[in-house]
C-alpha positions as CSV (number, residue, x, y, z in Angstrom):
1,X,-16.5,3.0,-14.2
2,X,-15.5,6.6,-13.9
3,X,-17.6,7.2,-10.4
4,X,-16.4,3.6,-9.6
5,X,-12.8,4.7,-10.1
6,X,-13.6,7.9,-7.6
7,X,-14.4,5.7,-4.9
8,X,-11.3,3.9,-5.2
9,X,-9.4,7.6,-5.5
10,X,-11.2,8.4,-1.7
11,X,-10.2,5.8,-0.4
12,X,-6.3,5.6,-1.6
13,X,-7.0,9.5,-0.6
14,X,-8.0,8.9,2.9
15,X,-5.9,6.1,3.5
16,X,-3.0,7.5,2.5
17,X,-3.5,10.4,5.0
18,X,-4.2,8.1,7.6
19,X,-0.7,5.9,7.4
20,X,1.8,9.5,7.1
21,X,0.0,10.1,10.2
22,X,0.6,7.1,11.8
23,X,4.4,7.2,11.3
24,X,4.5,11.5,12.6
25,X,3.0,9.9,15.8
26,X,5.3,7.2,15.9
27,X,8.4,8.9,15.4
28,X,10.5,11.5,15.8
29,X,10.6,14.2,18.8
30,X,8.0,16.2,17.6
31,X,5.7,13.1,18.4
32,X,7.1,12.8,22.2
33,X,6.5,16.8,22.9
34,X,2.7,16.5,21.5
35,X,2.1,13.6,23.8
36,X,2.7,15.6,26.6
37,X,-0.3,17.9,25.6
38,X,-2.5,15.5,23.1
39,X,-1.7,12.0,24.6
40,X,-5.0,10.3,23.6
41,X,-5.0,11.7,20.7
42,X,-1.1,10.6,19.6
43,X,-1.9,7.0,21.2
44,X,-5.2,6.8,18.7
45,X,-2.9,7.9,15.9
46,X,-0.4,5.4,16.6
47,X,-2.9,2.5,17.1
48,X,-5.5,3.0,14.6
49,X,-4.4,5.1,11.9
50,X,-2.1,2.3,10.9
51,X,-4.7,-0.2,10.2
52,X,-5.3,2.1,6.8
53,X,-3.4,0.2,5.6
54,X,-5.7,-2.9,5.1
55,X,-8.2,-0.5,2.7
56,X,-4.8,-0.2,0.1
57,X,-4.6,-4.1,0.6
58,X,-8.5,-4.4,-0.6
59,X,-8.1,-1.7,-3.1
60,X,-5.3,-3.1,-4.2
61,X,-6.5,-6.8,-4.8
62,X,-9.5,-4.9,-6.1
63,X,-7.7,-2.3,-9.1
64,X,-5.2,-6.0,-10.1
65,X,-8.1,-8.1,-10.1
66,X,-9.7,-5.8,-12.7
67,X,-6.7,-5.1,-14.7
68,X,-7.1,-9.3,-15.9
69,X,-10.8,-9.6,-15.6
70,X,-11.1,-9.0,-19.4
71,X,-8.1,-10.7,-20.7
72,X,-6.4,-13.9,-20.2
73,X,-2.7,-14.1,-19.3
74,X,-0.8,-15.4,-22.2
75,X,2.6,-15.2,-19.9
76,X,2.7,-15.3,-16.5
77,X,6.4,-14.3,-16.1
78,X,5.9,-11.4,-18.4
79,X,3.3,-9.8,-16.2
80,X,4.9,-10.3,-13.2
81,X,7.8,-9.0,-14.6
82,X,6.3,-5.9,-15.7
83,X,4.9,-5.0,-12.5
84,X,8.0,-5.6,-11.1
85,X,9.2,-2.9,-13.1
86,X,6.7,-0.3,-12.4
87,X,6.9,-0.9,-8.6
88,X,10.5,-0.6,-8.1
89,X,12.6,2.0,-10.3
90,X,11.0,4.6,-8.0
91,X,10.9,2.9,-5.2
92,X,14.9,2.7,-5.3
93,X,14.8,6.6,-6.2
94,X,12.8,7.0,-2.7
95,X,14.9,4.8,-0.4
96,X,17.8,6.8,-2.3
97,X,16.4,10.1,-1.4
98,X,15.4,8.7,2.2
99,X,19.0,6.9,2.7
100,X,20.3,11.0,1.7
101,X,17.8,12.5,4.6
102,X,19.2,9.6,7.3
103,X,23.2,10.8,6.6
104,X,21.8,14.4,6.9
105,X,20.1,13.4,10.1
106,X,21.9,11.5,12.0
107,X,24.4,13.5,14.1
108,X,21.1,15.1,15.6
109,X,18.7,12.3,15.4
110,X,19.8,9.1,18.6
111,X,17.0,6.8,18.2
112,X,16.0,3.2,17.2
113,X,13.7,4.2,14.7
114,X,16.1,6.1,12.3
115,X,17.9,3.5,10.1
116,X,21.5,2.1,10.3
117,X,24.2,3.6,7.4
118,X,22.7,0.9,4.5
119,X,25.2,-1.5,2.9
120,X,25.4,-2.1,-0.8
121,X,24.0,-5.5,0.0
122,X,21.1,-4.5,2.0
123,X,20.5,-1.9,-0.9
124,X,20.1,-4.5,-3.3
125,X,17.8,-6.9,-1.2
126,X,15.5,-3.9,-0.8
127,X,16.0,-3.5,-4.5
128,X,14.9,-7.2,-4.9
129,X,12.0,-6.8,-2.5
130,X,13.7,-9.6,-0.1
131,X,15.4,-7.5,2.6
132,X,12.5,-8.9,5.1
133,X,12.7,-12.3,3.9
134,X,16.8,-12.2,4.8
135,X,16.5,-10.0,7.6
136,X,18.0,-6.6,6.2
137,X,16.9,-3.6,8.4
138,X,14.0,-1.7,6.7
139,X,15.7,1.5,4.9
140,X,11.9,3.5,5.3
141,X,8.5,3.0,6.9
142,X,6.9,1.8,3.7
143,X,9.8,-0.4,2.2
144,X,7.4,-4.0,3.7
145,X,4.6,-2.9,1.7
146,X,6.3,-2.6,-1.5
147,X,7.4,-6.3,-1.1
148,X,4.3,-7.5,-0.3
149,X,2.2,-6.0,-2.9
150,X,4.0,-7.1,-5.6
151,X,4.1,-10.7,-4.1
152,X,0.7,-10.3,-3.9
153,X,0.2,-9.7,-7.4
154,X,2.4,-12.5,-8.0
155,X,0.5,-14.8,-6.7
156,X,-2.9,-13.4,-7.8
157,X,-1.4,-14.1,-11.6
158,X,-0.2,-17.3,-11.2
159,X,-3.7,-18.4,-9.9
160,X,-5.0,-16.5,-13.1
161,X,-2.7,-18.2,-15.3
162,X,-3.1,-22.0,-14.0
163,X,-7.2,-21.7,-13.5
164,X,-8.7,-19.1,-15.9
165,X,-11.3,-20.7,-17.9
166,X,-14.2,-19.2,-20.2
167,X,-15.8,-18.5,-16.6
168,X,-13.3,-18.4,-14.5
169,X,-15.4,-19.9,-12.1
170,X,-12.3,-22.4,-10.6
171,X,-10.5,-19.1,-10.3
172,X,-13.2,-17.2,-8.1
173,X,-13.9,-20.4,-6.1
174,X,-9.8,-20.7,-5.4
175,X,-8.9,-16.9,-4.7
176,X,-12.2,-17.7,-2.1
177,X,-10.2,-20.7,-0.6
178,X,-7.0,-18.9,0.1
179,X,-8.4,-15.6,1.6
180,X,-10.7,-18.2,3.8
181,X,-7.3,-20.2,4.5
182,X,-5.6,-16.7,5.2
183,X,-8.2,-15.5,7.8
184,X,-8.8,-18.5,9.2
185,X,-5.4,-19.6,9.6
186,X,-1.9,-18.1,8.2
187,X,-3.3,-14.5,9.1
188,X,-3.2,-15.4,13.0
189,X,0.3,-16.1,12.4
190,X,2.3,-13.5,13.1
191,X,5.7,-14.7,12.4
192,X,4.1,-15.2,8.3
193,X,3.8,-11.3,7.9
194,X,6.6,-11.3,5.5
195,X,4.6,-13.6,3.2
196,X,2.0,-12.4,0.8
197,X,-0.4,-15.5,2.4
198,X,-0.9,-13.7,5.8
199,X,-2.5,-10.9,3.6
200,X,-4.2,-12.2,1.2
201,X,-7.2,-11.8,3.6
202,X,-7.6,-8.4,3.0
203,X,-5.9,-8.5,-0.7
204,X,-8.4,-11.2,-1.5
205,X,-11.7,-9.8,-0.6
206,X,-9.9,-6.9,-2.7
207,X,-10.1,-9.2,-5.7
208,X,-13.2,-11.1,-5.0
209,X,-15.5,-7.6,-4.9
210,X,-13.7,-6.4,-8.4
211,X,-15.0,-10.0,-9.8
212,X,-18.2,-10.2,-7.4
213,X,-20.4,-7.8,-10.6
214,X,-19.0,-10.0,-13.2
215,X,-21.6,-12.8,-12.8
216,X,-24.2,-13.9,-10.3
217,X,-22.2,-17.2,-9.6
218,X,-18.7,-14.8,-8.8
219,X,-21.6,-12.9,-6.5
220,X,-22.1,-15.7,-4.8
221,X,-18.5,-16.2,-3.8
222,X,-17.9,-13.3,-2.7
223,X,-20.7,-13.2,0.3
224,X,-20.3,-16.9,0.7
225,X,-16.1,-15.7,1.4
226,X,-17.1,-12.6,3.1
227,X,-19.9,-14.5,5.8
228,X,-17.1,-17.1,6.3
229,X,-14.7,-14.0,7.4
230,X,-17.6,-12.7,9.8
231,X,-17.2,-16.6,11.4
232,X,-13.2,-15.9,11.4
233,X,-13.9,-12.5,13.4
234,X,-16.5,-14.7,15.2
235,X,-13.9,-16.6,16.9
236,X,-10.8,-14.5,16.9
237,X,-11.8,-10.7,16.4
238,X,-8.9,-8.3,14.1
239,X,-9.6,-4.9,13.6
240,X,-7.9,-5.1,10.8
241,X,-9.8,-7.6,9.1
242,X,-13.2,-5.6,10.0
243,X,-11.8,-2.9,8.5
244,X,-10.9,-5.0,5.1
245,X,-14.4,-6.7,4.7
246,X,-16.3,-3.3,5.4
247,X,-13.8,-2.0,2.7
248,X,-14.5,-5.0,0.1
249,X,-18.8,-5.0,0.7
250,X,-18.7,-1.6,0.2
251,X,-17.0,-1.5,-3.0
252,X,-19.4,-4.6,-4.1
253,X,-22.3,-2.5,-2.9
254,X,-21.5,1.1,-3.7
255,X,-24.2,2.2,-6.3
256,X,-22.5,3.5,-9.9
257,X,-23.3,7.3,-10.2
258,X,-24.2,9.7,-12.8
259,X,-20.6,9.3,-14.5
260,X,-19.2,13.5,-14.9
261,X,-15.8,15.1,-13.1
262,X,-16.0,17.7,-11.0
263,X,-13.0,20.1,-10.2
264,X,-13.2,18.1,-6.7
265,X,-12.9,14.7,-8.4
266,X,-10.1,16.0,-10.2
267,X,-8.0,17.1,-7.6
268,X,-8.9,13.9,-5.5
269,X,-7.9,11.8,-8.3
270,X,-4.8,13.4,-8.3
271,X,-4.4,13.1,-5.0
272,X,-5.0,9.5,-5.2
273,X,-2.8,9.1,-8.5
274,X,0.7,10.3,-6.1
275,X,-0.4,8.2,-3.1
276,X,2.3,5.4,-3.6
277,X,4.9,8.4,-4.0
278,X,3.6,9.7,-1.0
279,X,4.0,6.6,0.9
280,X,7.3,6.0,0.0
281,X,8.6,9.2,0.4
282,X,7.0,11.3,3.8
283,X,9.7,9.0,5.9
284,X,12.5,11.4,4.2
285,X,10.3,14.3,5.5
286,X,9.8,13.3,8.6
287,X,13.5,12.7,9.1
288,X,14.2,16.2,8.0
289,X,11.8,18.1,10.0
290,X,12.9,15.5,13.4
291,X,16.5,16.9,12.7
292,X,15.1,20.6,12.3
293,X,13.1,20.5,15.7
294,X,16.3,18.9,17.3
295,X,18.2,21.7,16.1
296,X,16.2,24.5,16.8
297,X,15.7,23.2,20.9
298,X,11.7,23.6,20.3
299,X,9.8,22.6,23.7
300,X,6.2,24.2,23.0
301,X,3.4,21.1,22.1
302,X,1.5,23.5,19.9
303,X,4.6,24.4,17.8
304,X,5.1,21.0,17.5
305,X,1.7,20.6,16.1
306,X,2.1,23.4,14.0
307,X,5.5,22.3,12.4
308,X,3.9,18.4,12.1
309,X,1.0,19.9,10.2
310,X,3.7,21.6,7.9
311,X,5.4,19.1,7.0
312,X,2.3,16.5,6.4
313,X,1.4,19.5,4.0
314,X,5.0,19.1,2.7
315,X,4.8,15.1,2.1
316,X,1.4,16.0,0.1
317,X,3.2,18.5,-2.1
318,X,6.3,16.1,-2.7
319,X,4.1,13.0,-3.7
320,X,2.4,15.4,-6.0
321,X,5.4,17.3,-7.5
322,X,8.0,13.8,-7.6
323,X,5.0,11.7,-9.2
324,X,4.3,13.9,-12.2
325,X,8.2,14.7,-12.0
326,X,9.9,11.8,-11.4
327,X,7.3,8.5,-10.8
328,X,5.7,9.1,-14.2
329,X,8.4,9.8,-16.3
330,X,10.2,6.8,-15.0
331,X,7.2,4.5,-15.7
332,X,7.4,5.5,-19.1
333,X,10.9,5.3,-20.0
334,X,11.4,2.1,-18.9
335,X,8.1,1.2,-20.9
336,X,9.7,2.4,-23.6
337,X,13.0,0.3,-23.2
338,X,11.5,-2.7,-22.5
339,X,8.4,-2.9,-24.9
340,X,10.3,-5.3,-27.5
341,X,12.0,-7.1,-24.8
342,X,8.2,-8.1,-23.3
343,X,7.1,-8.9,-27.0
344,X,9.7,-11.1,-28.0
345,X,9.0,-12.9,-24.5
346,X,5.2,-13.2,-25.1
347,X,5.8,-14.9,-28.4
């Protein structure tokens, strides 16, 4: 499990990289001036980098469906709940500290992509993961994916709840059915990528490879799903979906390891550990440094790579210092306040 778990770490790792540099190619005026120099490279960046985001779907689907493989779920609400709870305390910290940045920002930043002054009311849908669903403004890059996740997880409970048997072989064979029905249909709709259906494609394959070593019949399904997504590509090709099966057979096919850390896997794993800080927070940095090139009338490409590379190195440091700082000691205090409340509830 422990060389298992690194994989998943280099990937979160790799991923996460990938997106922050996505979204320093996408915006701000540091962006624009290495265009000038670097244009392929900052048109690959915006294209392709973002499609990491399909390997955190898969892993995703992959590190929930192993947190229930071994144990039924007594109470769906409760479970749901809790996650709930774990995604969004520092979430709302983030688009805080973001929403701080913006007001800092915005008398030298005139453009689309920095956000409007947020209302209390948009606050609070973001709070309730619904501002997409009612058509708030995003507060930061990675506010969508927070929302989706966790009605993601949502779902993948539910199903858990209504169809685990001693098997669980009605459970594999209808998490199968919906990421078919996602790729086949709802995922080719993009007006539906506010749902959790549209990517349960990628989220599913996630789930079906963390279940596909639990029994040769839960095998089965998962290269039964994953030749049945080849057919989907077949007919209409997504790079994004490639890049979500080739995640999901990989992880079902990655040989286990001899099973020791290394200072290497240590650091990766801590790496991997702050990666949802880092993607909520490097928006706030790249706001920041945008207003400092804007102030300090910087024209040279190469300084603008120079100051981009800074600040990426910057993001990295702040996921790393605000998760053991701030993430952590958040998850646990509102463990801590609302253990009881979850007992009584699972009675």
């Amino acid at each position: 499990m422990l060389e298992r778990s690194f994989t998943v770490d280099v990937l979160k790792v790799v991923a996460a990289q990938f997106i922050v540099w996505h979204h320093f190619s996408a915006y701000g005026p540091m962006a624009d001036t290495m265009t000038l120099i670097w244009p392929h490279l900052m048109e690959w960046l915006y294209r392709y980098a973002r499609l990491a985001v399909q390997v955190f779907l898969v892993v995703g689907g992959y590190l929930a469906a192993q947190s229930v493989m071994h144990k039924p779920i007594q109470n769906p609400l409760v479970s749901i709940a809790k996650r709930y709870l774990r995604l969004v305390p520092f979430y709302a910290f983030a688009l805080a500290l973001i929403s701080l940045a913006v007001a800092v920002s915005r008398n030298t930043i005139h453009a689309d992509w920095l956000p409007s002054e947020p209302t209390l009311l948009q606050f609070l849908a973001h709070g309730l993961l619904l501002h997409d669903i009612f058509g708030f403004e995003a507060l930061s890059s990675g506010a969508w994916y927070v929302a989706i996740d966790f009605q993601l997880y949502a779902l993948l409970i539910l199903l858990c709840y209504t169809l685990q048997t001693k098997t669980n072989q009605r459970l594999s064979i209808a998490v199968a059915l919906l990421c078919v029905a996602s790729v086949w249909q709802f995922n080719r709709v993009d007006e539906l990528d506010i749902w959790a259906i549209y990517f349960f494609a990628a989220y599913g394959l996630g789930v079906l490879a963390a279940w596909a070593k639990r029994s040769a019949f839960e095998t089965k399904v998962f290269w039964l799903t994953a030749l049945l997504v080849v057919g989907a590509l077949w007919v209409e090709y997504r790079t994004r979906l490639s890049l979500a099966l080739l995640t999901a057979v990989w992880l079902v096919i990655k040989p286990k390891g001899l099973v020791h850390w290394t200072p290497l896997k240590r650091v990766v794993h801590r790496l991997s550990n702050s990666a949802y800080v880092l993607f909520l927070t490097h928006f706030g940095v790249i706001v920041l440094f945008s207003d400092m090139w804007n102030k300090s009338y910087f024209y040279d490409p190469s300084m603008a790579l120079a100051l981009t590379t800074f600040a990426w190195l910057c993001c990295v440091a702040m996921g790393l210092f605000l998760h053991e700082k701030a993430e952590v000691p958040m998850h646990h205090w509102v463990s801590q306040k609302t253990k009881q409340f979850f007992l009584r509830l699972a009675r």
